[in-house]
C-alpha positions as CSV (number, residue, x, y, z in Angstrom):
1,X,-2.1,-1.9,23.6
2,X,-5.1,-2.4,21.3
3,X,-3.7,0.5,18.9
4,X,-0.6,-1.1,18.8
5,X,-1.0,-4.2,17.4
6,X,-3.9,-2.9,15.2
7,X,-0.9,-0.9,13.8
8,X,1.1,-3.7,13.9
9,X,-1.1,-5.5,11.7
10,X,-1.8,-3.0,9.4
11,X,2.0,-2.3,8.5
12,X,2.5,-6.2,7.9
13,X,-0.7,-6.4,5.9
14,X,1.1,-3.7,3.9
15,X,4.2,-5.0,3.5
16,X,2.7,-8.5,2.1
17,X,0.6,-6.3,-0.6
18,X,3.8,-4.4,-1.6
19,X,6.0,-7.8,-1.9
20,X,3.0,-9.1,-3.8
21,X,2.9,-6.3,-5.9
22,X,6.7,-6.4,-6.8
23,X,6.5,-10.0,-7.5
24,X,3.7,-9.6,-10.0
25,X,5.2,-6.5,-11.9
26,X,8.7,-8.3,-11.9
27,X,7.1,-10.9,-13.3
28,X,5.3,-9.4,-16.2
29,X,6.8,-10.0,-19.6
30,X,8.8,-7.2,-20.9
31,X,6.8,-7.1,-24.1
32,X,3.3,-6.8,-21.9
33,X,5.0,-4.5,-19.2
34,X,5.9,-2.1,-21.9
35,X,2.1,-1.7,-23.4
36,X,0.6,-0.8,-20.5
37,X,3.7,1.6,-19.9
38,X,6.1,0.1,-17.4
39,X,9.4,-1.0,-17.1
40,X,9.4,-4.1,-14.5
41,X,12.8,-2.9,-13.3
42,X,10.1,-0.2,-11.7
43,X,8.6,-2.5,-9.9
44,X,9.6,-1.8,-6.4
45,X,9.0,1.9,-7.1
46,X,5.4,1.4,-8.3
47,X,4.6,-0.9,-5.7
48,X,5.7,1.4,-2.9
49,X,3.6,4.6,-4.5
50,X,0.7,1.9,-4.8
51,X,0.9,0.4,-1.4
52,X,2.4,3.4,0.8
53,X,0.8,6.4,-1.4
54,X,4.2,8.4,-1.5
């Protein structure tokens, strides 16, 4: 029961990083998403490979 809410907890602390993560890349000026190589319409893309590692 133990494992399963540890894993539980993991996947949601997860989740809230990779929401986090979208919101801040979406939120990025194009202009400054641009020189450091991004396109914020990305965002949910890099924040899955970030988060999740696939």
């Amino acid at each position: 029961m133990v494992s399963m809410i540890t894993r539980l907890r993991a996947a949601a602390a997860k989740r809230a990083a990779y929401n986090q993560t979208v919101r801040e890349i979406s939120s990025l000026p194009r202009e400054m998403a641009w020189d450091i190589g991004i396109f914020r319409e990305d965002a949910e893309q890099i924040a899955w490979k970030h988060v999740y590692g696939r």
